[in-house]
C-alpha positions in Angstrom: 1.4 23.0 18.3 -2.1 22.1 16.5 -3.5 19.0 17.0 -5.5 17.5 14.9 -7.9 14.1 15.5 -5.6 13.2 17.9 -2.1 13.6 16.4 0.5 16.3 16.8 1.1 18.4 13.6 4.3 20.2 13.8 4.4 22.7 11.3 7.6 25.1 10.7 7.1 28.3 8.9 4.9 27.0 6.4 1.7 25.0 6.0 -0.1 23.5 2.8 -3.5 23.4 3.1 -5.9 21.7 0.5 -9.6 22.2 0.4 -11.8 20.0 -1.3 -14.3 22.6 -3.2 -17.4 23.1 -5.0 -18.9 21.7 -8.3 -20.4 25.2 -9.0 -24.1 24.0 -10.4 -26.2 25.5 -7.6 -26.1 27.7 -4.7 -24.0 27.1 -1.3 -25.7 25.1 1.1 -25.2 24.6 4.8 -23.3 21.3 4.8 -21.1 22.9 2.1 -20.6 25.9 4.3 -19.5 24.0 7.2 -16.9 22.5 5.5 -15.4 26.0 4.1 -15.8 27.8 7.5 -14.0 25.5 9.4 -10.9 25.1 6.4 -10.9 28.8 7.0 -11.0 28.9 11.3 -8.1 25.9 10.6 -6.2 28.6 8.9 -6.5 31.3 11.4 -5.4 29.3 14.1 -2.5 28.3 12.1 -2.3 31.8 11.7 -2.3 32.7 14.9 0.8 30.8 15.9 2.7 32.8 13.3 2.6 30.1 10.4 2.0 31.1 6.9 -0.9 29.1 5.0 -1.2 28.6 1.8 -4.9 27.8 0.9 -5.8 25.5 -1.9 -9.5 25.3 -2.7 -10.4 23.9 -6.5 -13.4 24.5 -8.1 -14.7 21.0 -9.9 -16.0 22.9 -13.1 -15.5 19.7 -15.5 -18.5 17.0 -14.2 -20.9 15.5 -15.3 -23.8 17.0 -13.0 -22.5 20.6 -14.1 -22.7 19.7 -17.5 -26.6 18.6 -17.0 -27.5 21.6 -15.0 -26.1 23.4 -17.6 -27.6 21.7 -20.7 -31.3 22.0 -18.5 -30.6 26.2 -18.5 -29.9 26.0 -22.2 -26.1 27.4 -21.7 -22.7 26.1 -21.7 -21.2 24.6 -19.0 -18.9 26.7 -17.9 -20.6 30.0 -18.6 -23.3 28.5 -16.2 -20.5 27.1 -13.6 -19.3 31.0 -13.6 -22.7 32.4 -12.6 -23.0 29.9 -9.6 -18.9 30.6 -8.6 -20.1 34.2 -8.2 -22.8 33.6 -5.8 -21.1 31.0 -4.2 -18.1 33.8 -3.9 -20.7 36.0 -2.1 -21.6 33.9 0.4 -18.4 32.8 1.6 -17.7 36.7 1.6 -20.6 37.4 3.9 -19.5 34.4 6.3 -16.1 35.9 6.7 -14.3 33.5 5.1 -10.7 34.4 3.1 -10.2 34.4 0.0 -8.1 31.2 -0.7 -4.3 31.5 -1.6 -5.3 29.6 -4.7 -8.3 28.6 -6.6 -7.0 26.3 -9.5 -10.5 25.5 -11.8 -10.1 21.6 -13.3 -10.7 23.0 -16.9 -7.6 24.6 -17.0 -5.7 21.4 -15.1 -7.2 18.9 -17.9 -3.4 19.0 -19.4 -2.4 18.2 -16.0 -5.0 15.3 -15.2 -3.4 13.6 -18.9 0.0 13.8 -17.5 -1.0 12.3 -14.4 -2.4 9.9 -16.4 0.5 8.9 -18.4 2.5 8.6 -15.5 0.1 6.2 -13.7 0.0 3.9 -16.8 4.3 4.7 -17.1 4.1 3.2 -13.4 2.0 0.3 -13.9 -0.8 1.6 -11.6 -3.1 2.7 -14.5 -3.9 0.9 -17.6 -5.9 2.3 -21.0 -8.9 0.7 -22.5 -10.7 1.8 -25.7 -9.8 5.8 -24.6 -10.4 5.6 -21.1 -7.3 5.4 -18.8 -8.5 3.5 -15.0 -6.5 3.5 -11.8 -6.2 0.5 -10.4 -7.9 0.8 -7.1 -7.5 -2.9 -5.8 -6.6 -2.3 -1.7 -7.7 1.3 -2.3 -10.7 0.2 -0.2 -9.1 -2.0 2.6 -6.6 1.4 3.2 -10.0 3.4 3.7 -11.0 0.9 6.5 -14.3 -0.4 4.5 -15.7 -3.4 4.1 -16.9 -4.8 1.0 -20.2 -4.0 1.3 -19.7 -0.5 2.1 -17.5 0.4 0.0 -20.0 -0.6 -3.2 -22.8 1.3 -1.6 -20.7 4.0 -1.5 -18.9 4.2 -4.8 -22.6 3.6 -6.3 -24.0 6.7 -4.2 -22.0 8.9 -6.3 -22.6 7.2 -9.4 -19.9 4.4 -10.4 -22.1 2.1 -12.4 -19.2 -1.1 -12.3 -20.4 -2.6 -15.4 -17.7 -1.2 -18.3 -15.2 -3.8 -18.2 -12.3 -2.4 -16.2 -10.0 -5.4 -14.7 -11.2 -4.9 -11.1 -14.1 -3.3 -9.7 -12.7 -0.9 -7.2 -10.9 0.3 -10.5 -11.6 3.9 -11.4 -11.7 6.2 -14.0 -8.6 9.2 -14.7 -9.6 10.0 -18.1 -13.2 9.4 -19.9 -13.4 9.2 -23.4 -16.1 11.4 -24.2 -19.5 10.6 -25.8 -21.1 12.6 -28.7 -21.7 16.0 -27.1 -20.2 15.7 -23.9 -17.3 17.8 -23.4 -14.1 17.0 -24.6 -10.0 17.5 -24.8 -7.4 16.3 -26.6 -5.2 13.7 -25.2 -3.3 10.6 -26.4 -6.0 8.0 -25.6 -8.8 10.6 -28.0 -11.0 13.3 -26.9 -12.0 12.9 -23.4 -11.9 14.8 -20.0 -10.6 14.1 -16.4 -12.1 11.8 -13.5 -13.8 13.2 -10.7 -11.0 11.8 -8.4 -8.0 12.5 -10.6 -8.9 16.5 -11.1 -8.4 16.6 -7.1 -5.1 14.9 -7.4 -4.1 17.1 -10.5 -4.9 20.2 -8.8 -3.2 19.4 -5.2 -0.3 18.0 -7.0 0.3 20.9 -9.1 -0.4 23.7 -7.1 1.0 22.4 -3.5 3.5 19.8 -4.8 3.9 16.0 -4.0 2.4 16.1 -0.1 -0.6 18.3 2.0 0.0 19.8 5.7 -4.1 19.5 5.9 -6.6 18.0 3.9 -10.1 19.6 4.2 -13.2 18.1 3.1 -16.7 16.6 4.1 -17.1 13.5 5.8 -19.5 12.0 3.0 -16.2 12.7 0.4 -13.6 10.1 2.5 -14.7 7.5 0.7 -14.3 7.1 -2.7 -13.2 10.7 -3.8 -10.8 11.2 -1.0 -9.2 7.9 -1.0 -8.4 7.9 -4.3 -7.2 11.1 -4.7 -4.7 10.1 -2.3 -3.8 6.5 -3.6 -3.5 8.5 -7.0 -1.1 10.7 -5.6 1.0 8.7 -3.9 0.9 6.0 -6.6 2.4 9.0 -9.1 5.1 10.5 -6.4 5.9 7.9 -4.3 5.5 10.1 -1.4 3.4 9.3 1.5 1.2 9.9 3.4 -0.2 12.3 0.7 -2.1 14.3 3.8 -0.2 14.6 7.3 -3.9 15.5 8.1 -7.2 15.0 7.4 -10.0 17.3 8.5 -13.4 15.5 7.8 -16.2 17.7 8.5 -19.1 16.4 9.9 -22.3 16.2 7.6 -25.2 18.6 8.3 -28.8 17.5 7.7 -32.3 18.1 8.2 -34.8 16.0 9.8 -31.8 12.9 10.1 -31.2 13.3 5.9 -28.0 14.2 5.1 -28.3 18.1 3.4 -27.2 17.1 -0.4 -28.1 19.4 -3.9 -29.3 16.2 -5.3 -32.1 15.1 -3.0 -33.0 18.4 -2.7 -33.2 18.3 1.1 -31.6 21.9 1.6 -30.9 25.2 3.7 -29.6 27.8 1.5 -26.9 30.3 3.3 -28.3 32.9 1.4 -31.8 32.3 2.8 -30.6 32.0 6.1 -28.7 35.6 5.6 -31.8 37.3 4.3 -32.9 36.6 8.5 -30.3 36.1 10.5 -26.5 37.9 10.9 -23.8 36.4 9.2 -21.9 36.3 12.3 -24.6 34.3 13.9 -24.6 31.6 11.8 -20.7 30.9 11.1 -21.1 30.4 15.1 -23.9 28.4 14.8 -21.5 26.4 12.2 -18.4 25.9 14.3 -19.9 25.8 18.1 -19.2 21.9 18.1 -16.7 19.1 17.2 -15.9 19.6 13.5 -16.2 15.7 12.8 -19.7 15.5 14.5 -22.7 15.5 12.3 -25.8 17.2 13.1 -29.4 18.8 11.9 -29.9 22.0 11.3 -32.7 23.5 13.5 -33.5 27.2 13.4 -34.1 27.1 17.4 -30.3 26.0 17.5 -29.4 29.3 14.7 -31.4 31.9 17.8 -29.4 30.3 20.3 -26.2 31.0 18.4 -27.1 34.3 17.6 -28.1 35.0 21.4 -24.7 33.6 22.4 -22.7 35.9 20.0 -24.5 38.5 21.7 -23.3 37.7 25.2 -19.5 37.5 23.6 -19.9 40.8 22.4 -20.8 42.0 25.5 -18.2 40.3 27.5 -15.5 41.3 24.8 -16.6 44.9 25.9 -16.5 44.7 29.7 -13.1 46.5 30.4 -9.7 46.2 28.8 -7.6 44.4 31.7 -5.4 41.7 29.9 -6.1 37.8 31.6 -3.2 36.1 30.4 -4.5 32.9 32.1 -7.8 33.2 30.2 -6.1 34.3 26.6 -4.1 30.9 27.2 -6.7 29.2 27.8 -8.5 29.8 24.8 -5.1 29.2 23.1 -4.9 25.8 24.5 -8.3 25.1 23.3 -8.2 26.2 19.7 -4.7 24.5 19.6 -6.8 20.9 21.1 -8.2 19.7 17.6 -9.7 23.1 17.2 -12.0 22.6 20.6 -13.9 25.7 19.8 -17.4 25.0 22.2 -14.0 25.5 25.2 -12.8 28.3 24.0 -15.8 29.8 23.5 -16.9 29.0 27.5 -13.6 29.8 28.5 -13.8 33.4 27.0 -17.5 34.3 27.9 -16.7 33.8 31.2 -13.6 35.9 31.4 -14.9 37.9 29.0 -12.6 41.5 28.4 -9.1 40.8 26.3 -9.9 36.8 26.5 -13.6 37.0 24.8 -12.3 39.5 21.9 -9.1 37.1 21.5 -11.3 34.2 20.5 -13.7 36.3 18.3 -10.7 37.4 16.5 -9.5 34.3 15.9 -12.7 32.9 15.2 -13.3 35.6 12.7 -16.6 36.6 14.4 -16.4 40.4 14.1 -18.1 42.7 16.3 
């Protein structure tokens, strides 16, 4: 049985597991390669004990960001957001990660986002105003843990201005009536299109139904995007907890700054792969807790690629089984995804148990 931050997740036959996924206006960076490689070793292991996963990762192609990218390269959005899903395709390709089960793409799920609307505002948790329908988001905060404080730095990080008249201020946008320009759909509040947070719950809802198995995401997206998308959910179905699980990757930065696309303070994976082997750096990626943050150094990327190195070479010293071993690195994988044991557990045995855990791992060889 996988554990995950602590808790127990019993899973029979089947597990649903959503992925949080790009807004496709640049190129894949590390932090946002962490996050997909470790969704996809969660999978494996899953795998491993026999479970079938079904893999949920959206792509947010309706935002405001992709529509200024867009509008700076003189094309349309989402001829633009195609381009960048292709490279960003490319490099999950080359750092072994599998294809998701589904890839639902918001601009198809707009009809879906205005019928989640409707029944928020049905329910009494959403109200409309002058063709913008809002959430209301009061306690949305105190569920999250935050204070006060936090939570308003937080929600302004990622650009919730608080000064259009909505009843509460932790109130947040489902559907955005759309200015002069902008992108729009039909709906019965006007032309408009979906909220950042309300695509998510669309998407989940719709392809996975009313509850996840595992919810994957960055650390720097629990608060607002990922509590919301769950209060939404919940709000709409009535079922709870929305996630049984929550896999927050740790941030990866440079220099103590947070790697982000709009600070500009990045590592590019296809940079790194012009150097370095593919293999190398999805270890370099997962050889840690998957909550911890941490800087990218390139010292730390020639250690990992050293160490792959010595796995291979154990992997290849003789075939006799080590049951022990192989159930060790079982028990590890299976302990909130403890790679860094499994990993010491099979270069020391090395044979059956080191090419167990590179299997698993998806490390090749």
């Amino acid at each position: 049985m996988l554990r995950i931050a602590g808790s127990s997740l019993p899973v029979v036959g089947r597990a649903r597991m959503y992925v949080c996924g790009i807004t496709p206006y640049d190129t894949t960076h590390l932090g946002h390669a962490a996050t997909f490689v470790w969704a996809d070793v969660a999978a494996r292991v899953l795998r491993h004990l026999g479970v079938d996963v079904d893999v949920c990762r959206n792509v947010t192609d309706v935002d405001d960001v992709l529509d200024a990218a867009a509008a700076r390269a003189g094309v349309r959005y989402d001829s633009f957001a195609a381009v960048q899903q292709f490279r960003f395709d490319r490099d999950m390709d080359a750092l072994g990660v599998r294809r998701p089960t589904h890839e639902p793409r918001a601009h198809v799920h707009v009809p879906q986002v205005a019928s989640l609307a409707a029944a928020l505002i049905e329910r009494g948790a959403a109200y409309h105003r002058d063709g913008t329908v809002w959430f209301r988001g009061a306690g949305v905060r105190e569920r999250a843990g935050l204070g006060l404080a936090e939570a308003e730095a937080l929600s302004a990080e990622y650009g919730d201005r608080r000064d259009d008249g909505r009843d509460d201020p932790f109130d947040v946008v489902i559907w955005r009536a759309s200015a002069p320009g902008e992108p729009a759909w039909p709906s019965p509040w006007g032309g408009g299109r979906p909220g950042w947070h309300a695509e998510c719950a669309a998407m989940s809802l719709t392809t996975l139904g009313p509850a996840l198995d595992i919810h994957v995401g960055g650390a720097d997206l629990r608060y607002p995007h990922h509590a919301y998308e769950a209060a939404m959910a919940e709000a709409v179905t009535g079922v709870t907890p929305f996630a049984r699980s929550w896999l927050h990757v740790g941030t990866v930065g440079i220099d103590g700054r947070k790697m982000a696309k709009s600070t500009g303070n990045l590592v590019l994976v296809s940079d790194v792969l012009q150097t370095w082997p593919a293999a190398a750096l999805r270890l370099l990626l997962v050889d840690r807790a998957w909550a911890q943050p941490w800087d990218y150094r390139v010292e730390d990327l020639q250690a990992a690629a050293a160490r792959l190195e010595r796995l291979y070479a154990a992997a290849a010293h003789g075939v006799t089984e080590n049951p022990a071993a192989d159930a060790a690195v079982s028990a590890a994988l299976l302990d909130d995804l403890d790679v860094p044991r499994a990993l010491a557990v099979a270069e020391e045995a090395g044979g059956a148990a080191a090419r167990h855990v590179l299997s698993v791992l998806g490390l090749g060889g």
